[in-house]
Every structure is written in structure tokens, then in C-alpha cells.
Backbone as a ProteinNet text record, in pm:
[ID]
protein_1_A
[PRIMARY]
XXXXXXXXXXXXXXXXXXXXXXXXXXXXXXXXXXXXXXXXXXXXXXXXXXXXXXXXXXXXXXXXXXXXXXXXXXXXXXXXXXXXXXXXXXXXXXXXXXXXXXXXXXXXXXXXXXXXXXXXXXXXXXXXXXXXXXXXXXXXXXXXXXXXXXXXXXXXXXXXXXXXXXXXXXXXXXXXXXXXXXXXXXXXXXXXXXXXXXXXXXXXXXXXXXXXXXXX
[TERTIARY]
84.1	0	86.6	67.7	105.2	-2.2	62.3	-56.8	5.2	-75.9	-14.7	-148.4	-214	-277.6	-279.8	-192.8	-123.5	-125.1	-146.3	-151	-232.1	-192.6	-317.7	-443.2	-548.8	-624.4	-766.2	-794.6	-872.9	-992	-989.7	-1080.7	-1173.1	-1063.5	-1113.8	-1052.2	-1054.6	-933.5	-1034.2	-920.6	-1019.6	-872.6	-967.4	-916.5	-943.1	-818.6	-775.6	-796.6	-865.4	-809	-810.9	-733.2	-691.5	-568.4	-560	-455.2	-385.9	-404	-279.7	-221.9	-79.4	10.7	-7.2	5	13.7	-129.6	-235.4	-345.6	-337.2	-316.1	-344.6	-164.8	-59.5	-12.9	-61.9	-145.9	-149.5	-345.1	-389.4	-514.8	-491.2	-318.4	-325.1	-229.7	-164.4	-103.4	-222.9	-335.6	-448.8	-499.7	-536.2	-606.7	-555.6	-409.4	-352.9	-323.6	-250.7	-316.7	-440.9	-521.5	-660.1	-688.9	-597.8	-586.7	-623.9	-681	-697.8	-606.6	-631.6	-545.3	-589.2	-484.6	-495.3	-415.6	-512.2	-472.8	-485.9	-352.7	-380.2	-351.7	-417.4	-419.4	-411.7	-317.7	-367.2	-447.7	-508.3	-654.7	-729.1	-844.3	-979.8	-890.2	-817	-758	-681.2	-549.5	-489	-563.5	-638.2	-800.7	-811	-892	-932	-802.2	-679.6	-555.6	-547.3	-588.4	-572.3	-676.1	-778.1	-910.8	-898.7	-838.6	-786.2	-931	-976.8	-1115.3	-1150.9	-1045.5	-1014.1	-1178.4	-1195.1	-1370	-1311.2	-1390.9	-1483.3	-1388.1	-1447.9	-1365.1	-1430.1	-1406.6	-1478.3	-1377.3	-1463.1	-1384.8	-1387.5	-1221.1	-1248.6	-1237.1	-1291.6	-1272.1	-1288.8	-1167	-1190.5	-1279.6	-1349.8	-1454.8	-1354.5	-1275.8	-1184.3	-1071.6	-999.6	-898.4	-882.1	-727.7	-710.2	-780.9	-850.9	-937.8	-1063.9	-1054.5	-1207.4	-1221.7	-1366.1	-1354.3	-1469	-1458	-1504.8	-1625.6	-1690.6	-1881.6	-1845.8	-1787	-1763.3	-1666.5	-1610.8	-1530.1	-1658.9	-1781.4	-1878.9	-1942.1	-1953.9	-2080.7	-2009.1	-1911.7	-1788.2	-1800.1	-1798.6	-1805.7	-1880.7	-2032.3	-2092.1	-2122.6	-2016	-1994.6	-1896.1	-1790.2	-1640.9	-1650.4	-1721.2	-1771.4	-1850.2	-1971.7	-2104.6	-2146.4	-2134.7	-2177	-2089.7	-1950.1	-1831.4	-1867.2	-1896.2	-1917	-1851.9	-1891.6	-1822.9	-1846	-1700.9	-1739.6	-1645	-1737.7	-1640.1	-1581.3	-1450	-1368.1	-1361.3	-1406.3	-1377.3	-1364.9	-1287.1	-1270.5	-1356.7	-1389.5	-1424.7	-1486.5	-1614.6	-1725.8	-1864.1	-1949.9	-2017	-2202.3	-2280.4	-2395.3	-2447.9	-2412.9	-2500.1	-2384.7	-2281.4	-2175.1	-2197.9	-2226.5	-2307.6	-2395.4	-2469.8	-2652	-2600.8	-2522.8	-2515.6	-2479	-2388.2	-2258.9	-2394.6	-2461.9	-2562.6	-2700.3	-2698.5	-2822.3	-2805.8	-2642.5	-2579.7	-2533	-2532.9	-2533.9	-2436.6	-2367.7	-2234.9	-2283.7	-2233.3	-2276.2	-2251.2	-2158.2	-2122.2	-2043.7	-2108.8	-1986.6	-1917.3	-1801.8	-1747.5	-1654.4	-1703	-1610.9	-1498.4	-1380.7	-1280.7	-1268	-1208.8	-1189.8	-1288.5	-1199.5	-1304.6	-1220.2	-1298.3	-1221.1	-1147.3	-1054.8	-1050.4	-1123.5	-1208.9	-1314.4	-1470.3	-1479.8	-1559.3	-1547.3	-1393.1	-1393.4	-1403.1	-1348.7	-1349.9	-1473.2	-1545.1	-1712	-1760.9	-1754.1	-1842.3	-1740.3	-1616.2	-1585	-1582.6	-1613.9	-1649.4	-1801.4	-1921	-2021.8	-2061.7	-1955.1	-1961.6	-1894.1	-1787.2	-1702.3	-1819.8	-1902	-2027.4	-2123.9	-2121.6	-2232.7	-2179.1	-2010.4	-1919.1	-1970.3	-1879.4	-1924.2	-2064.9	-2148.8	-2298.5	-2298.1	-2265.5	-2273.7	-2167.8	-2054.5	-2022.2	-2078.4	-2158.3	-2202.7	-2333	-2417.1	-2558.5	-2503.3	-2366.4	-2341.6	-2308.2	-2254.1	-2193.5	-2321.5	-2429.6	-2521.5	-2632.1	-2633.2	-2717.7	-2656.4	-2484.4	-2386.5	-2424.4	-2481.8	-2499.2	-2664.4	-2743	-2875.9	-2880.7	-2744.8	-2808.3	-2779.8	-2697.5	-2591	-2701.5	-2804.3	-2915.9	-3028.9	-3021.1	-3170.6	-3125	-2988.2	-2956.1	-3020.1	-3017.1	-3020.9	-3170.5	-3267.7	-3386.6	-3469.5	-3545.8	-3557.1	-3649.1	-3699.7	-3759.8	-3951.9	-3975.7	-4116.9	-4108	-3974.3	-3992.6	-3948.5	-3876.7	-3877.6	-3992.6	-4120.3	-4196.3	-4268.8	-4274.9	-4343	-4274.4	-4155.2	-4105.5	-4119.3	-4184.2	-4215.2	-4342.6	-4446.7	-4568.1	-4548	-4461.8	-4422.4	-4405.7	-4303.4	-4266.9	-4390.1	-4449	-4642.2	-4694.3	-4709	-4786.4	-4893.8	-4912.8	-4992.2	-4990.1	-5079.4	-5078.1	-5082.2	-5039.6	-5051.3	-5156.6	-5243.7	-5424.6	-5378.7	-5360.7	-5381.2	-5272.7	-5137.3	-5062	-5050.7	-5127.2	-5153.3	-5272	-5409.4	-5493.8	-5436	-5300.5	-5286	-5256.4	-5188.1	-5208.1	-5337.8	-5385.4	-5480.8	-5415.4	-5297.7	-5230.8	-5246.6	-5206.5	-5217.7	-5155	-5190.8	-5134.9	-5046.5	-5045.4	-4941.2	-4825.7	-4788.1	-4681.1	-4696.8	-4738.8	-4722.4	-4624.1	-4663.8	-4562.9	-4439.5	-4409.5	-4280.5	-4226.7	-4290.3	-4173.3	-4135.3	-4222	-4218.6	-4103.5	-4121.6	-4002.8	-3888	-3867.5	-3723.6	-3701.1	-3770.8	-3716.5	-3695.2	-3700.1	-3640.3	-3554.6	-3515.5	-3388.4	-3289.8	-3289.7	-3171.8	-3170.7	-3239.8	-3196.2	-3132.8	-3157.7	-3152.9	-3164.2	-3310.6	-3402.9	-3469.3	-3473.3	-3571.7	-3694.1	-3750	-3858.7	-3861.5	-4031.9	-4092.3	-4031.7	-4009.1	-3989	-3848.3	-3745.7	-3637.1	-3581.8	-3729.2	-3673	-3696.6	-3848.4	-3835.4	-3721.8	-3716.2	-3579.6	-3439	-3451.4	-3341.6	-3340.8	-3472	-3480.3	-3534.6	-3557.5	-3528.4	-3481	-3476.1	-3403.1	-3352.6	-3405.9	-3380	-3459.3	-3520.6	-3585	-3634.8	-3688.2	-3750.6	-3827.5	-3820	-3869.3	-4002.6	-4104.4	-4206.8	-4325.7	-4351.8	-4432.5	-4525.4	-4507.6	-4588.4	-4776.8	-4790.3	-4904.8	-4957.3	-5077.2	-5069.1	-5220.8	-5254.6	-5376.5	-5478.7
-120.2	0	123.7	249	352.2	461.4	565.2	646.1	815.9	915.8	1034.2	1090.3	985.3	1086.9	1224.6	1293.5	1355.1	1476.5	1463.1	1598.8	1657.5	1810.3	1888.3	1852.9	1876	1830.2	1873.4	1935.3	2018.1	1970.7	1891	1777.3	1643.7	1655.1	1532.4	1358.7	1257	1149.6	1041.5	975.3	876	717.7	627.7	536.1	417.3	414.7	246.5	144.4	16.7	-110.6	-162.4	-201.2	-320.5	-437.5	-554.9	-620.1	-599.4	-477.9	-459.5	-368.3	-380.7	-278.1	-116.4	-184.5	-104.8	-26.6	-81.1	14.3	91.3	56.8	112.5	281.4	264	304.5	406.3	388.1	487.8	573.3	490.4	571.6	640.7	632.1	745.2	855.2	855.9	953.4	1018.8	967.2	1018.3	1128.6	1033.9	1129.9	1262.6	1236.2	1281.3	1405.6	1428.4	1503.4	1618.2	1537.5	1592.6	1685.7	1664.4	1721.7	1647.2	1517.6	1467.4	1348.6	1341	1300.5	1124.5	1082.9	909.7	825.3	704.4	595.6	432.9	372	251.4	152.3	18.9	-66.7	-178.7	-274.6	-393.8	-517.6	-503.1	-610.3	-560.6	-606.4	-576.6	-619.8	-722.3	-739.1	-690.4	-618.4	-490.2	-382.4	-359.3	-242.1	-256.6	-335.7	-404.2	-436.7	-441.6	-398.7	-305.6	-187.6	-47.5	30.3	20	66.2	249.5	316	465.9	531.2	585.8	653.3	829.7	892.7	1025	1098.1	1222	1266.1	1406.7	1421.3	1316.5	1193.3	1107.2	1027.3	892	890.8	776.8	652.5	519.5	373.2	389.2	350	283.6	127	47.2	-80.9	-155.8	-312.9	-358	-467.7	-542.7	-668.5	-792.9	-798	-971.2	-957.4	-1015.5	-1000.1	-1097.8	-1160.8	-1257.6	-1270.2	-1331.3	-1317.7	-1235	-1149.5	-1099.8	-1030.5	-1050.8	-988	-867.3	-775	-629.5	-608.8	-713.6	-712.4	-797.8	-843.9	-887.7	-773.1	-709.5	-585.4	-507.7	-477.3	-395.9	-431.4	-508.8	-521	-513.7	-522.6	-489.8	-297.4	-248.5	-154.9	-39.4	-129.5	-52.8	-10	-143.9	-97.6	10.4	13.2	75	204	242.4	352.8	375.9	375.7	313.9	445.9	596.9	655.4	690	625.1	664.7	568.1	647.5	619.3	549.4	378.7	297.3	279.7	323	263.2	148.8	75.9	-92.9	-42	-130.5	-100.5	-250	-323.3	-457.6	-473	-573.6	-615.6	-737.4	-842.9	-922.1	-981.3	-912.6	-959.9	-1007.5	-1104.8	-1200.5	-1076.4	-1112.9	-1013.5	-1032	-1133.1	-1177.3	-1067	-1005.5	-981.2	-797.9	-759.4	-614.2	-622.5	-744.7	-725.6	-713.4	-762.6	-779.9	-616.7	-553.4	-439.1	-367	-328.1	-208.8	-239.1	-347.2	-330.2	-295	-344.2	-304.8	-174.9	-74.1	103	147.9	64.3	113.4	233.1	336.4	436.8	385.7	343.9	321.6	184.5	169.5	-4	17.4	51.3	72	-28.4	-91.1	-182.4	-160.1	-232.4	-141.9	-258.6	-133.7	-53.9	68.5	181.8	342.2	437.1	553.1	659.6	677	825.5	874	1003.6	1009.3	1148.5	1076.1	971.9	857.6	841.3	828.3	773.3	918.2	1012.2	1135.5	1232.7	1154.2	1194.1	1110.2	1008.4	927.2	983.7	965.2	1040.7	1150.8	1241.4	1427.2	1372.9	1299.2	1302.8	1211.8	1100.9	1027.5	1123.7	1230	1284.3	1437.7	1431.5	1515.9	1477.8	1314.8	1258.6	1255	1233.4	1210.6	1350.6	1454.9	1572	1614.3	1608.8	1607.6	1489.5	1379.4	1287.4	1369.5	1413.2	1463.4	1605.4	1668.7	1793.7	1753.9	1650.7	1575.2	1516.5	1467	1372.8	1498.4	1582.7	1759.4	1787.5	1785	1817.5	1730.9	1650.2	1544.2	1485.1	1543.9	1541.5	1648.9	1797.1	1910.1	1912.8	1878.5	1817.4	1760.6	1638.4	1520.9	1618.4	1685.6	1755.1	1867.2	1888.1	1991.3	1923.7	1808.8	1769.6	1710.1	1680.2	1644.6	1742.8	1865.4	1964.8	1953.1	1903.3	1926.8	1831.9	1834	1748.8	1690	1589.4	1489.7	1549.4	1653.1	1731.2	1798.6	1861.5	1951.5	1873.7	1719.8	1624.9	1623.5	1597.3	1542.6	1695.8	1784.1	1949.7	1942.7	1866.7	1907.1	1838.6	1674.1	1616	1640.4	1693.3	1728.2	1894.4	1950	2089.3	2098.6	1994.2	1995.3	1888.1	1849.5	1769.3	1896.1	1986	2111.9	2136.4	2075.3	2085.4	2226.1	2250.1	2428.2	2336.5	2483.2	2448.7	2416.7	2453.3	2387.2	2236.9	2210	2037.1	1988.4	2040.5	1965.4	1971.5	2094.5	2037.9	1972.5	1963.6	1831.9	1721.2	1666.2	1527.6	1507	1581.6	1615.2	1667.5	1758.7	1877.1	1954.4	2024.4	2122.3	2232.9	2340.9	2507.9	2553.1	2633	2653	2724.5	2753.2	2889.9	2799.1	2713.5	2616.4	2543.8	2526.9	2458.6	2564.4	2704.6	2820.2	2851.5	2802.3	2808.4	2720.4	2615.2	2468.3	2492.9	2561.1	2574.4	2683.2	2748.8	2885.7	2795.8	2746.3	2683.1	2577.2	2499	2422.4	2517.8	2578.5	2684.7	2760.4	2833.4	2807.1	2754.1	2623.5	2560.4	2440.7	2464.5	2396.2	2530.9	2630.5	2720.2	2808.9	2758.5	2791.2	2882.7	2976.6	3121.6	3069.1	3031.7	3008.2	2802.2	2786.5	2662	2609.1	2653.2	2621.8	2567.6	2634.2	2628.4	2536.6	2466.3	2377.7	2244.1	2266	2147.2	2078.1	2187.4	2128.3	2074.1	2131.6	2069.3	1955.1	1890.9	1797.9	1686.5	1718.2	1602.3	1513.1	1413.9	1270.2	1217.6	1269.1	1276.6	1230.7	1056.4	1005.1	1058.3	1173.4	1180	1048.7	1041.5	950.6	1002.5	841.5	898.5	886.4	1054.5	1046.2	952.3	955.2	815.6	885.7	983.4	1028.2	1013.6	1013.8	1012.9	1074	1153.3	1260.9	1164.8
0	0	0	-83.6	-79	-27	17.1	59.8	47.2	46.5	69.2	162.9	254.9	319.1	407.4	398.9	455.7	375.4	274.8	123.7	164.4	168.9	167	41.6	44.3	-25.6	-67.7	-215.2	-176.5	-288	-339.6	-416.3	-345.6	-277.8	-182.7	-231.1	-138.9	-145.7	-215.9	-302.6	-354.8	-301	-304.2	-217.3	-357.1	-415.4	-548.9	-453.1	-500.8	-466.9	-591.9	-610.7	-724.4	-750.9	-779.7	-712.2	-868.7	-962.7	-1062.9	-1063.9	-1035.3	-1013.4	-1131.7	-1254.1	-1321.1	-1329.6	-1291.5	-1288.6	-1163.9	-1062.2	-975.4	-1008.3	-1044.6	-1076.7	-1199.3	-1296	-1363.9	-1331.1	-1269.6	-1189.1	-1062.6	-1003.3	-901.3	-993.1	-1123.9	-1159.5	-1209.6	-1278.2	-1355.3	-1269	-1078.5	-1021.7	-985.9	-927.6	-829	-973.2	-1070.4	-1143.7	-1172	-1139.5	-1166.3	-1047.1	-933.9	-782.7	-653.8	-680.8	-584.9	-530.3	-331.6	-319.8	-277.6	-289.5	-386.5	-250.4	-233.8	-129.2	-258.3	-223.8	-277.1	-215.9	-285.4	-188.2	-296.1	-297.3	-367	-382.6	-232.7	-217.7	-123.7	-109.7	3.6	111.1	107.3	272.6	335.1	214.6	242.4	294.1	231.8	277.8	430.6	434.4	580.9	693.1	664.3	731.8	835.1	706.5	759.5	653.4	710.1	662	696.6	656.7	664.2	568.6	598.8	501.3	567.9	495.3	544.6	468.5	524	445.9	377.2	236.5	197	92.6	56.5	-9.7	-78.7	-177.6	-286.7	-306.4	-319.4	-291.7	-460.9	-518.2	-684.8	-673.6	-675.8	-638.1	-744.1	-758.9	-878.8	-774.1	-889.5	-856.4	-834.2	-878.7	-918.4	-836.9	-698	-678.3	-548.2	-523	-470.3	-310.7	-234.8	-156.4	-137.7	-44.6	-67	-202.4	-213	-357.7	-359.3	-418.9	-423.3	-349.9	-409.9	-352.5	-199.9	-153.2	-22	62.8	2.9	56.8	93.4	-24.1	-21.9	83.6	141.7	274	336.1	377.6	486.4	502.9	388.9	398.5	469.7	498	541.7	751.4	784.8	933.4	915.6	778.6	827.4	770.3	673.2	596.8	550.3	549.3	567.7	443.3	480.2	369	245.7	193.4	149.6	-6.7	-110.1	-249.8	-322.4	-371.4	-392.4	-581.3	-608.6	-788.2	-806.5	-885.6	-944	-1049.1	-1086	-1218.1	-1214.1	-1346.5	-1349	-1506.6	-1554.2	-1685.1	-1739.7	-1630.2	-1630.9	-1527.6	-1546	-1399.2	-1475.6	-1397.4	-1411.8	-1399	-1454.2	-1444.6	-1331.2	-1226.2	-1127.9	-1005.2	-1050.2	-960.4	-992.8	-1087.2	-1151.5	-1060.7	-1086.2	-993	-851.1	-798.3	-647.5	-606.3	-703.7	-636.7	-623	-732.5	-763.7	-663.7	-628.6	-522.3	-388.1	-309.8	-223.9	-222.1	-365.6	-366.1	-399.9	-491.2	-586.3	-707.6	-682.8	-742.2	-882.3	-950.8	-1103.1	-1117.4	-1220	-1252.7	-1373.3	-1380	-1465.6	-1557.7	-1653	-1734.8	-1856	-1801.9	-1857.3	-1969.1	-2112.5	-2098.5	-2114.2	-2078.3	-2003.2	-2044.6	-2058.7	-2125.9	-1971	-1984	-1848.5	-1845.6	-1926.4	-1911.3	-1799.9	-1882.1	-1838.2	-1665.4	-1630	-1501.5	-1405	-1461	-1373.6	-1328.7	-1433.7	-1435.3	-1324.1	-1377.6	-1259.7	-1085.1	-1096.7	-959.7	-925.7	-990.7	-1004.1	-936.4	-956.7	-931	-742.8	-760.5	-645.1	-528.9	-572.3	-493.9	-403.2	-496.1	-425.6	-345.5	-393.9	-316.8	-162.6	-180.4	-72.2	31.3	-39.5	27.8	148	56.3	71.1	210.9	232.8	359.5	448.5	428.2	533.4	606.1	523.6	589.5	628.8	596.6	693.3	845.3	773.3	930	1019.3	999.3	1082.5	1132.1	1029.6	1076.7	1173.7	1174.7	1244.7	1388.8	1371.7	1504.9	1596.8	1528.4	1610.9	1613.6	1551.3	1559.5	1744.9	1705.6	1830	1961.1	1962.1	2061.5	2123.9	2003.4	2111.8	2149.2	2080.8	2139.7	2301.8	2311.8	2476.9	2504.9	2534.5	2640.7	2649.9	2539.9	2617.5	2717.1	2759.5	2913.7	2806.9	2902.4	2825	2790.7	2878.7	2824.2	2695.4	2730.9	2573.2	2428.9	2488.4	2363.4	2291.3	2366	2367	2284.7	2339.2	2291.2	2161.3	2092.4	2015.6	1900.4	1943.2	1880.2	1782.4	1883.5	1822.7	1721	1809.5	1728.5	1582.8	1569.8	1389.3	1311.9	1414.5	1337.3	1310.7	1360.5	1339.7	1410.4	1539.4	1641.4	1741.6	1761.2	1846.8	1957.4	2053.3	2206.1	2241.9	2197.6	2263.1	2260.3	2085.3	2094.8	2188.7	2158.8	2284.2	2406.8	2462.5	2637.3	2629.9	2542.5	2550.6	2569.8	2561	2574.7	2733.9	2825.8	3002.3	3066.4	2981.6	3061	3125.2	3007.4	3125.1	3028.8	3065.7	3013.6	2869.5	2819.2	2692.9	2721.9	2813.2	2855.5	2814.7	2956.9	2960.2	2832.2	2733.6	2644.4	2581.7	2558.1	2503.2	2538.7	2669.9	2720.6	2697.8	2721.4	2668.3	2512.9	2414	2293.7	2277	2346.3	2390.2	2399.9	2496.6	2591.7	2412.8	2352	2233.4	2133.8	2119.1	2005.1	2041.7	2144.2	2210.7	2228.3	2297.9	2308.5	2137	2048.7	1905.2	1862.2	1882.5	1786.7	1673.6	1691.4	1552.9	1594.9	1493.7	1498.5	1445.8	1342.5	1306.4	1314.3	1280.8	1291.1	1182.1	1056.8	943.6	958.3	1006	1038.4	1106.7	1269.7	1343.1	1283.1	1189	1085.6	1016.7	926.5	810.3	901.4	1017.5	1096.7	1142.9	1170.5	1234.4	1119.1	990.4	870.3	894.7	907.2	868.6	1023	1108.1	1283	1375.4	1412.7	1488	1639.4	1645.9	1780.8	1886.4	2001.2	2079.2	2077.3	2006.4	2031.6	2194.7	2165.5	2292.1	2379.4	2497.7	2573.7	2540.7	2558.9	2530.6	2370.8	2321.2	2181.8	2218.5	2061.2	2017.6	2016.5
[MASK]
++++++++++++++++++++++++++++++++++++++++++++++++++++++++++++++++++++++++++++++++++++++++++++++++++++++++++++++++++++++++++++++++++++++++++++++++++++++++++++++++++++++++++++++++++++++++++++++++++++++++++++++++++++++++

């Protein structure tokens, strides 16, 4: 394995496995070129060695190689890098081994031979998808980090909040005051940090609240 993780880097890292020297040799001059910075590896088990997956950063993976083989690297993948954009480069892969990569969420299968306009496209496009997961996960890290602070009432005020329920309907589920329903509504927009409803919504997208022991 060679590596320059260490390059400043302002494209973002793409991570070769392939057990041929000379490819993996002329797809890190291609990339590293192109500006990005380049990890290689000559098998999935080399990989799994030293599973290094700096952000953001796209897997080029061939399908065929001595032990694990690409689509078995691929489910491995998803404890060790779970959102990190995987494209196949294979010369000679089986349709049942296409069917497997692409249902498991290999962005592109690429069969060589390939232009290199071809390959820089498909990683110009995976290298965004890359991007794009690391600023959800930033975000869903500082998401989790405020919903600690709220006690477990205003979880609950906050849950029904982004349903679009007024304070009437959500102190109907206690029989308690609308008032206090406005303050707890106060104190959750606060400590998330959202000025408007609209705002605490879109924040809380894709973000499992505990649902309330009470229900409408």
C-alpha cells in the first residue's frame, strides 16, 4: 500500500483497490493530477488492514482479486464507511456480480476498458455525493448535541411541534395550560436554535424523535 494521506487536499481522497500494479499506478497519476489526493491498496484485505477513510472520499474498487472480492469488501463496507461512495472497475465480472454491487449502492460499474473522461465523471459526481454525507453527518452530530439539552417534556413538545400541532392540541394530551405549552415551545427553540418553525423542521429532517408516551 502507498498512501499520501497527509496531502493537503482540496478535491477530496479517492481510495484504489486493485490487485494490478500497473493500474493502480497509472489511476493514481491520472487522479492525483486531476488534484486529488490518492490511497492505494492492492486487495480488500490490504483495505481491511488499515481501513484509513479520510472525508470526503470515494472507494475505486476492482470486482476480481485474490481473496475478498469487491462485492464482499462492499458489505464490509458498510460498518467501516457506511456513507463513502463505492465505484467498481472490473474487466471481467459475471452479471449476477453487476446485480449484487448495484443493489448493495455502488454508485457506477465501470467496465474497462473506459475513457478517463468517463472515469473522472463518474468520480467528479460520487465525490459530491461524498461531500454532501459529510455535511448531513456535521449536521445530524450538532442536531443530536441539542436535542440532549432538552428534558424529556420539551422532547416530547417538540415532537408534536414539527407535526404542526398548536398548544391547545398539545396540552390536551395532560390537561395542562397553553401557557406552559408556550414556554416549553419557547425553551425548544432556544436551546436547538431555531428562529422560526420552518427552520426547526428542516433541521430535524431525517432525525428520529422519541415517540411520545401520550398520543392525540
Amino acid at each position: 500500500m502507498t498512501s499520501n494521506l497527509d496531502r493537503l487536499q482540496t478535491l477530496g481522497h479517492v481510495i484504489v483497490i486493485d490487485d494490478d500494479a500497473s493500474v493502480r499506478r497509472s489511476l493514481c497519476t491520472m487522479l492525483e493530477r486531476a488534484g486529488y489526493a490518492v490511497s492505494l491498496y492492492e486487495s480488500a484485505d490490504a483495505f481491511l488492514n488499515h481501513p484509513a477513510v479520510p472525508s470526503p472520499s470515494v472507494i475505486l474498487l476492482d470486482m476480481r482479486m485474490p481473496g475478498t472480492t469487491g462485492v464482499g469488501l462492499q458489505t464490509q463496507l458498510k460498518t467501516i464507511a457506511q456513507h463513502v461512495p463505492v465505484i467498481f472497475v472490473s474487466g471481467d465480472s459475471r452479471p449476477e456480480e453487476i446485480i449484487a454491487a448495484m443493489k448493495q449502492g455502488a454508485i457506477d460499474f465501470l467496465l474497462k476498458p473506459f475513457t478517463a473522461q468517463t472515469m473522472m465523471e463518474v468520480i467528479q459526481r460520487a465525490m459530491r455525493l461524498s461531500q454532501q454525507a459529510v455535511v448531513n453527518a456535521h449536521k445530524n452530530m450538532q442536531v443530536s448535541e441539542r436535542l440532549q439539552k432538552l428534558t424529556p417534556r420539551e422532547v416530547e413538545v417538540c415532537h408534536w411541534m414539527v407535526r404542526g400541532y398548536s398548544n391547545q392540541q398539545i396540552a390536551s394530551l395532560d390537561g395542562g395550560a397553553s401557557a406552559t405549552i408556550k414556554l416549553h415551545r419557547a425553551r425548544v427553540m432556544d436551546k436547538m436554535g431555531a428562529d422560526t418553525l420552518p427552520e426547526l423542521i428542516d433541521m430535524l429532517v431525517g432525525i428520529d424523535l422519541p415517540s411520545p408516551q401520550r398520543q392525540l
